[in-house]
C-alpha positions in Angstrom: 91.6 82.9 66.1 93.0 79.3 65.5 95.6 80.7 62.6 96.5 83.6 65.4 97.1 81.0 67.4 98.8 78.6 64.8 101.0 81.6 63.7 102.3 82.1 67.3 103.4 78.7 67.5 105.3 78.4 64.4 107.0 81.8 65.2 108.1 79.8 68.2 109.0 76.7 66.7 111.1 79.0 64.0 112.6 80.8 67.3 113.7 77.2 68.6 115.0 75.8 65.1 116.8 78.5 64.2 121.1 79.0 63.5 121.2 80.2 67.2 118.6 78.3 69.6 116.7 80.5 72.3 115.5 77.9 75.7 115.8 74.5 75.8 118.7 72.2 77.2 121.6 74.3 75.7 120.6 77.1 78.2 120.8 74.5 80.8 124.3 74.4 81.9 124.1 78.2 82.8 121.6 78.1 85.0 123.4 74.8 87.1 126.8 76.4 86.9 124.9 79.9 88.6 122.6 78.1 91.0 125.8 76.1 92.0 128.3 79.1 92.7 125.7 81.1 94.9 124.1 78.0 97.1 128.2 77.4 97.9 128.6 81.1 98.3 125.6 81.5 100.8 125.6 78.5 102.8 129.4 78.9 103.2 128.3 82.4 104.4 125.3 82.0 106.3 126.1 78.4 107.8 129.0 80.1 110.0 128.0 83.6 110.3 126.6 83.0 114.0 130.7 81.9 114.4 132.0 84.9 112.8 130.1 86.9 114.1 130.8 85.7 118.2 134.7 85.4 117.1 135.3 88.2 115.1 132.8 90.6 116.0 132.9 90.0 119.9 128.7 89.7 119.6 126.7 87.5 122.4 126.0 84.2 121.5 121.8 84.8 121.3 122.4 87.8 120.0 124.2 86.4 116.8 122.0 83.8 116.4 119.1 86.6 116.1 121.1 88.3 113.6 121.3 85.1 111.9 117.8 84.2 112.0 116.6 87.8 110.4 119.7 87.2 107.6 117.7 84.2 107.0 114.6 85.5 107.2 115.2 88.0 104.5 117.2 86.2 102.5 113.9 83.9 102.6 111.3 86.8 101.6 113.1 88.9 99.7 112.2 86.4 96.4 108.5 86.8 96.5 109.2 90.8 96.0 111.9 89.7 93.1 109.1 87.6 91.3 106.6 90.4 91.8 109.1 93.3 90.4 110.1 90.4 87.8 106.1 89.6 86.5 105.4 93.2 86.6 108.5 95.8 85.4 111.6 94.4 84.4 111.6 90.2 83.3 113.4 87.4 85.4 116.5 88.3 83.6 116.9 91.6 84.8 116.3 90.9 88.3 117.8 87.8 88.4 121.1 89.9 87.2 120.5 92.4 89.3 120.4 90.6 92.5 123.5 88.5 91.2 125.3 92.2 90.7 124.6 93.3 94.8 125.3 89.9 96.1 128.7 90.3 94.7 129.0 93.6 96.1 127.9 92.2 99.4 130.4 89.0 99.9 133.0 91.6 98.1 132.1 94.0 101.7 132.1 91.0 103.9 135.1 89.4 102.8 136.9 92.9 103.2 136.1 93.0 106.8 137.8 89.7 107.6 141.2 91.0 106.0 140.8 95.0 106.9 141.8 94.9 110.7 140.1 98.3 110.9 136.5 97.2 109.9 136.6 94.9 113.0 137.1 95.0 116.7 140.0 93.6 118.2 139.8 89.6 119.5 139.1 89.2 123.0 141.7 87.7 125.0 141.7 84.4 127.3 142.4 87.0 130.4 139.0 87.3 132.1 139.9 90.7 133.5 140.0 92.3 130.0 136.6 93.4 128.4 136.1 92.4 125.2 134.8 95.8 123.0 132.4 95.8 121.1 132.4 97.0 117.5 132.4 100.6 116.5 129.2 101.9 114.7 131.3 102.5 111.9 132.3 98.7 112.3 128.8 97.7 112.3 127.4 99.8 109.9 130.0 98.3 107.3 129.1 94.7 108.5 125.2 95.4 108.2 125.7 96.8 104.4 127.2 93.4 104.0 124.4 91.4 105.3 122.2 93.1 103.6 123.3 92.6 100.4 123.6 89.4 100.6 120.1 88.7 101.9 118.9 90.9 98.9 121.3 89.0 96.3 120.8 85.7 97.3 117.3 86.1 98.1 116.3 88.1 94.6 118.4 85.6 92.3 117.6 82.2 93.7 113.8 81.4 92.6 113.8 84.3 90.2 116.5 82.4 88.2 114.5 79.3 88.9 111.6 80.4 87.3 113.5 81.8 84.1 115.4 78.4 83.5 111.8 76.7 83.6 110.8 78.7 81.1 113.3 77.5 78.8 111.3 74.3 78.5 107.8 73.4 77.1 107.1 70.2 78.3 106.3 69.4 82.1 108.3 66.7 82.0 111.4 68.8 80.7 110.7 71.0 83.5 110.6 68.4 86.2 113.4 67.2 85.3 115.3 71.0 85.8 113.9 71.5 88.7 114.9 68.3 90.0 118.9 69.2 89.2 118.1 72.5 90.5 117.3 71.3 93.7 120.2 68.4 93.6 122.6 71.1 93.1 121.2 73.4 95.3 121.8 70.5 98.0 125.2 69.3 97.0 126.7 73.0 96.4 125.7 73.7 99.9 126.5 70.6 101.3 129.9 71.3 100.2 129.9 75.0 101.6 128.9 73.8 105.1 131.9 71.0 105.3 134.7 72.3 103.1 134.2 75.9 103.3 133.3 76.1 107.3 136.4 74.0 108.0 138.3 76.6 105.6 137.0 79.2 107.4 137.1 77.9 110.7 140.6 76.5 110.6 142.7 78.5 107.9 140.6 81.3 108.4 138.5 83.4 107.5 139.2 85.8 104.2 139.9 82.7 102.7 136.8 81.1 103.8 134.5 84.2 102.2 137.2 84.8 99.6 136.3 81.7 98.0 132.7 82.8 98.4 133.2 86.1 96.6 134.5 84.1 94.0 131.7 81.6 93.7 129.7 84.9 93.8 131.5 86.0 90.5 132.0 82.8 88.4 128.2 82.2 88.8 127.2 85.5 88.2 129.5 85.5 84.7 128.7 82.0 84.2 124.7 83.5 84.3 125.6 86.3 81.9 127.3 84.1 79.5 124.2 82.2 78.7 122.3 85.5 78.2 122.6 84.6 74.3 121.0 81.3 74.2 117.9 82.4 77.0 114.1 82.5 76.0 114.1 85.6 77.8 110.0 85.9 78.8 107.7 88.8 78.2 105.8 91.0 80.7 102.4 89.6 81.4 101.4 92.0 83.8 101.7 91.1 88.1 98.5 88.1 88.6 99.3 89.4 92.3 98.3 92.6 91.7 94.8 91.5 90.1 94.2 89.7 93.6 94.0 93.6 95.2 92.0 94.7 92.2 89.5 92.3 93.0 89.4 93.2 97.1 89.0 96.9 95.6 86.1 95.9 93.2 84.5 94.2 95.8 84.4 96.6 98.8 83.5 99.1 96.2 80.5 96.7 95.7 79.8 95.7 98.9 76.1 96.9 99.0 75.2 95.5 95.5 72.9 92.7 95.8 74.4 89.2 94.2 72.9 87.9 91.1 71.8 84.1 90.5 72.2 84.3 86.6 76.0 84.2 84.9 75.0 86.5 82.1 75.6 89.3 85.1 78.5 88.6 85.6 81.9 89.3 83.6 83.2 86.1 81.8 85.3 87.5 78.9 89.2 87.9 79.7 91.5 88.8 76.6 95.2 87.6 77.0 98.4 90.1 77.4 98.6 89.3 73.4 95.3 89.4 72.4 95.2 86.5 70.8 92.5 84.1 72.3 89.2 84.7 74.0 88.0 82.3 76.9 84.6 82.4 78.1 83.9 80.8 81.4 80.9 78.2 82.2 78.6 79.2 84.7 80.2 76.5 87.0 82.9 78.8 87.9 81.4 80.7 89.5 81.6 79.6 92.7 79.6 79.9 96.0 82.2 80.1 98.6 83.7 82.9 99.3 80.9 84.7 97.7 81.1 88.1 99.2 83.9 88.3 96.5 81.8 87.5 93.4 80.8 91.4 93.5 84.0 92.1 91.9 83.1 90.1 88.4 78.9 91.6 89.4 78.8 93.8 86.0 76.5 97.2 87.4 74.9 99.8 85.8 78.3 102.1 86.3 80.3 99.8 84.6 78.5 99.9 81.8 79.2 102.5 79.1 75.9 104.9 77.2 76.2 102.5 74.3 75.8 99.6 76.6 79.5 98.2 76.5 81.8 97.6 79.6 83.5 100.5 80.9 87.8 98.9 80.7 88.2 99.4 85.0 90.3 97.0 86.1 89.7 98.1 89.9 85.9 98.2 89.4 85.5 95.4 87.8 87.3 92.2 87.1 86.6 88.7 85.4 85.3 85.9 87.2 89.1 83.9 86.8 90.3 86.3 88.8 87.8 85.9 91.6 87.9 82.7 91.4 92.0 82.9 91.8 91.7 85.2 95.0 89.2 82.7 96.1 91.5 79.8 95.6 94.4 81.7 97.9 91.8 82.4 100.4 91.1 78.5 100.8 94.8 77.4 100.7 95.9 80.3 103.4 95.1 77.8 107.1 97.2 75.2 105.7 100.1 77.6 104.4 99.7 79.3 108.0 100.4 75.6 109.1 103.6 75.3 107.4 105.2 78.6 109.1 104.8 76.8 112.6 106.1 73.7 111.2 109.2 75.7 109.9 109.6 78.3 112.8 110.9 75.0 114.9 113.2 74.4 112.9 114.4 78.0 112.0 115.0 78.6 116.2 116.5 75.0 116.5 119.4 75.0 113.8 120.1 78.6 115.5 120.2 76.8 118.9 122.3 73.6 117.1 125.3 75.9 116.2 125.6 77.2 119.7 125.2 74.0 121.2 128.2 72.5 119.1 130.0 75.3 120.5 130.6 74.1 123.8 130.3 70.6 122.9 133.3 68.2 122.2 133.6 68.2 118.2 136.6 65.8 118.1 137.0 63.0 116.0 140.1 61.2 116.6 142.9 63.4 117.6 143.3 65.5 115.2 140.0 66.8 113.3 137.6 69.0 114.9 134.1 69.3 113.7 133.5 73.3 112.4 130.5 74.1 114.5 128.7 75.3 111.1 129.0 72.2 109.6 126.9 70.1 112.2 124.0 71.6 110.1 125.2 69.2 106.8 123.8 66.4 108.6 120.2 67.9 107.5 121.0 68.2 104.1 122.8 64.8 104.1 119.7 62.9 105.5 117.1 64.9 103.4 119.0 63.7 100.4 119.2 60.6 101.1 115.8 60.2 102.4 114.2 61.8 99.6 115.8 59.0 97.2 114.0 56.7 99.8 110.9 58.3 99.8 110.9 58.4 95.5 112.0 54.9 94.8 111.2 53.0 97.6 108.1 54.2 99.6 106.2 56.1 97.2 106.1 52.9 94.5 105.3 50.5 97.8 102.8 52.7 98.5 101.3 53.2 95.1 101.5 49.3 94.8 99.3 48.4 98.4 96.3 51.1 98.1 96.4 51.7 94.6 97.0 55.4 93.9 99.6 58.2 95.1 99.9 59.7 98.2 98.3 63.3 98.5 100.8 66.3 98.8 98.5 67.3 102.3 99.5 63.4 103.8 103.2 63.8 102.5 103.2 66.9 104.6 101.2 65.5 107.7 104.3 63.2 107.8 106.7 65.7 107.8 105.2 67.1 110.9 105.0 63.9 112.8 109.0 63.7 112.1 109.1 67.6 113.2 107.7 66.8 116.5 110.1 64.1 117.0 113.2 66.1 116.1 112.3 68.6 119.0 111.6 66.0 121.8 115.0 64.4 120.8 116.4 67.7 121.0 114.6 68.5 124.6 116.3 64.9 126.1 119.5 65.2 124.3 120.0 68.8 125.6 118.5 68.1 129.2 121.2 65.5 128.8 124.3 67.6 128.3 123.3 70.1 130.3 124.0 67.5 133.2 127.3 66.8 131.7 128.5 70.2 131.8 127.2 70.6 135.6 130.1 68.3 136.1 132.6 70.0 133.8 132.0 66.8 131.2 131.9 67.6 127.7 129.3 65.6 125.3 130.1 64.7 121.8 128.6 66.6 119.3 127.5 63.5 117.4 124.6 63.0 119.7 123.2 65.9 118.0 123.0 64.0 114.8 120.1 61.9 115.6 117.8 65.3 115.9 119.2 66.8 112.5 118.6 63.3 110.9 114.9 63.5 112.1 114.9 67.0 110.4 116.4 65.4 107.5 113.5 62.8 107.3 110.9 65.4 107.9 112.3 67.7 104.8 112.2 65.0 102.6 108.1 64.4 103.1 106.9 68.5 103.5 109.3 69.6 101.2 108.4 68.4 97.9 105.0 67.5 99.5 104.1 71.5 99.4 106.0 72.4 96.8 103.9 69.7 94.4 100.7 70.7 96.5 100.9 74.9 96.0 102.2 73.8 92.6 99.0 71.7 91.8 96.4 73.9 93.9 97.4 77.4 93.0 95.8 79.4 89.7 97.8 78.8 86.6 98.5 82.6 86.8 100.0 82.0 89.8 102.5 79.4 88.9 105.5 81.0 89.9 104.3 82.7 92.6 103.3 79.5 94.5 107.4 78.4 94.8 108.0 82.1 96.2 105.0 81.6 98.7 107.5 78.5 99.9 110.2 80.5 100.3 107.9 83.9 101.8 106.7 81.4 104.4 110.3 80.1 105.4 111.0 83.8 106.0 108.1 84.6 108.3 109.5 81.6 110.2 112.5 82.8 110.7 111.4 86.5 111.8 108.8 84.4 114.0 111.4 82.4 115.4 113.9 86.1 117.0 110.8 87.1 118.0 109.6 84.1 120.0 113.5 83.3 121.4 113.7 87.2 122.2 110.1 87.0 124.1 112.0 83.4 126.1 114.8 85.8 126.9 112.9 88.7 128.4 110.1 86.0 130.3 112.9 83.5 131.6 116.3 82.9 132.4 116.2 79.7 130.1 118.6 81.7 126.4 121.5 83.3 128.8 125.0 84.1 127.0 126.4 81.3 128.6 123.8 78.2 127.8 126.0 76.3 130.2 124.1 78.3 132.8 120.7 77.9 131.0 117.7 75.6 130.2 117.8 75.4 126.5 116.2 71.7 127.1 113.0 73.8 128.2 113.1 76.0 124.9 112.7 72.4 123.1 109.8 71.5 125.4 108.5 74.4 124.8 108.4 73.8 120.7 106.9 70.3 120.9 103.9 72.0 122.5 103.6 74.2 120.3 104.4 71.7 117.2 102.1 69.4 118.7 98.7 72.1 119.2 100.1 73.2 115.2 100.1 69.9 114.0 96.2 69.3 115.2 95.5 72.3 113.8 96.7 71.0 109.9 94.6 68.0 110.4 91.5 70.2 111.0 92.8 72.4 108.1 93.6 69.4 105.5 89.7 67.5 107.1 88.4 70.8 105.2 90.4 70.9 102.3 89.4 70.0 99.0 91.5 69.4 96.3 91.0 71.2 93.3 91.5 69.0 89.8 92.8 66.3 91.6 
């Protein structure tokens, strides 16, 4: 086994040394220049869409902004089906290409119905006695294709490329270290998109705005193909999500066999994808919570073959890892049901921001208006800055005074005290300008800075804090999967947060058209309730947790 092994690593090491290198830092570039292109493409899109879609498309105000929140949505779930097709048929690459390929096709639609008068309705005019039509259902059915593809493209390339540039490297450090410019360029390429681009859009309009997203579209897709040559392109291990069902299979199928005390009834040999190496698991594994599901690894008389070997039925019987993996999910699932109602807040209030900006004064000085779309920036601005903070600063001055690192579950507990706060400055500062425009007085839109800031703050602690803590807690199998679980929960947010603002609509007058005439203020209220009951509810869930190898 150990010159199997030896072998394997020498044919990698040749792999690596050879005339033309496969992984590594000369891959590197390809994936920055790709991940840089598309974050400028989508948030460019995306960021202003609830503007396009009121100006250009004659759509209500709440209506756009729950189009916007299911674009999100998607866009936000569609990566955990990429990684699953990607683990289990075709390889990162492939996806990864693939969804690069229809997110082209989809800002290539878009930005043809901003120059094609015919794929749009005519403008409504400033005469109140005209009605404004809406579009046609060809119209619609040309934008929807659009927005589709785009949630699809963005959503199947973003963490599916991700994943493959990690691979590139061997050492964790190496890989820290890409994920960290991953993430930095993620943030400045969008930071861009939602000040340049939205003013683009917004002031010399708008084929030029998504023209220059197409384009971003296609250099980072070509820049991604380029590096094809030089990727350490992984190999098909099989979907580590799919052994999760085989084990619920093998264990209702076992539900009325009696539990053994002794490991030697159990299955504790696993053979790798390659073959190579056999690990045998201690009896200690096997764990006692959770233990309707050790049936699953319970070896029974019908799994056994006539000449007393195990019958090879992966949905009858499966190794104790793999229970032990579905076990490990099971524990982690309160606190990931946590983090959607901390996002969902935030999901319904950067909706809510955008319209608010709308009928706000966005002047600074006399001749520069703030894009409504780019009031959003000021999140990405503060989580930037605060995450340098919260690195060099409070995390070494915090190491230094008790001694030892902050937890990922404490990191996050911050970030929902910030959350809360962000909401009840959003409830006064809207109960505020709601007086205003009782008396025809326009508030400046900076006053919605403060709330975004608090956002900003809140990122930078639950942010990295789950991303280290699904990292650290999930099965090594499930790696990858644990940064689409991120982005799957975001999603659910985001559905979670049309469905909730489409319940307010239907219960009270609070959401109307015109939030002039309505009591957004209350909408706020009504998410620091529900903030606050979430937030007692992850102290209860992290008071239970325990950490595993930590």
């Amino acid at each position: 086994m150990d010159s199997k092994l030896s072998s394997a690593s020498s044919k990698e090491e040749q792999s690596l040394s050879s005339g033309r290198k496969h992984g590594g830092w000369i891959s590197f570039p390809f994936f920055i220049g790709m991940v840089g292109g598309f974050s400028l493409a989508n948030a460019g899109i995306v960021g202003n869409l609830i503007v396009y879609l009121i100006r250009e498309f004659n759509i209500k105000s709440i209506n756009a902004a729950q189009i916007v929140n299911v674009v999100s949505g998607s866009t936000n779930l569609i990566p955990l089906v990429a990684a699953i097709v990607a683990d289990s048929f075709f390889g990162s690459f492939s996806v990864a290409f693939a969804s690069s390929c229809v997110a082209l096709l989809g800002t290539i639609i878009l930005f043809l119905t901003s120059t094609i008068n015919s794929l749009k309705p005519n403008p409504c005019s400033n005469d109140s006695s005209i009605i404004c039509k809406p579009p046609t259902g060809i119209q619609y059915t040309v934008l929807y294709i659009s927005i589709v593809l785009i949630s699809i493209g963005f959503g199947g390339s973003r963490f599916t490329a991700a994943s493959l540039g990690a691979n590139q490297f061997d050492k964790p450090e190496h890989q820290g270290t890409f994920f960290n410019w991953f993430f930095f360029t993620f943030y400045v390429a969008s930071g861009v998109a939602l000040t340049g681009v939205v003013y683009l859009e917004d002031n010399l309009g708008w084929a030029l705005g998504f023209g220059i997203c197409a384009l971003a579209t296609f250099v980072g897709t070509v820049v991604f193909l380029l590096g094809y040559r030089f990727y350490r392109v992984d190999e098909l291990r099989g979907s580590a999500v799919l052994d999760l069902g085989r084990v619920f299979v093998a264990s209702i199928r076992k539900w009325k066999c009696n539990l053994s005390s002794r490991v030697e009834d159990y299955y504790t040999n696993t053979t790798t994808s390659h073959d190579v190496m056999v690990q045998m698991l201690p009896p200690a594994t096997l764990g006692k919570r959770f233990r309707f599901f050790n049936r699953a690894a319970l070896i029974t008389d019908a799994d056994l073959q006539s000449d007393g070997s195990i019958k090879k039925s992966s949905w009858r019987l499966c190794t104790i890892q793999q229970v032990e993996d579905l076990k490990k999910i099971i524990g982690i699932l309160p606190l990931w049901t946590s983090s959607i109602f901390l996002a969902t807040p935030i999901a319904i209030q950067s909706s809510l921001t955008v319209l608010q900006a709308l009928v706000m004064d966005r002047s600074l000085g006399s001749h520069f208006k703030i894009p409504p779309g780019s009031v959003l920036v000021i999140v990405l601005i503060s989580t930037s800055i605060f995450l340098t903070i919260v690195d060099r600063v409070l995390l070494p001055g915090w190491h230094k005074v008790t001694g030892k690192s902050p937890m990922p579950l404490q990191r996050i507990g911050v970030g929902h005290v910030f959350n809360v706060l962000s909401m009840v400055v959003s409830a006064l500062v809207e109960s505020k300008r709601l007086k205003l425009a009782h008396r025809h007085v326009d508030m400046s839109v900076l006053w919605l800075f403060p709330q975004l800031v608090l956002v900003g703050i809140g990122e930078a602690f639950h942010f990295p804090g789950q991303v280290t803590f699904y990292y650290q807690q999930f099965p090594q199998s499930l790696r990858s999967t644990s940064t689409a679980m991120i982005s799957m929960l975001i999603g659910i947010a985001f559905y979670l947060s049309t469905a909730l603002i489409d319940q307010v609509r239907r219960s009270t007058h609070w959401l109307p058209d015109d939030i002039n005439h309505g009591k957004v203020d209350n909408v706020y209220w009504m998410l620091v309730l529900f903030g606050g009951i979430n937030f007692v509810y992850y102290l209860l869930c992290s008071a239970f947790y325990k950490y595993d190898n930590v």
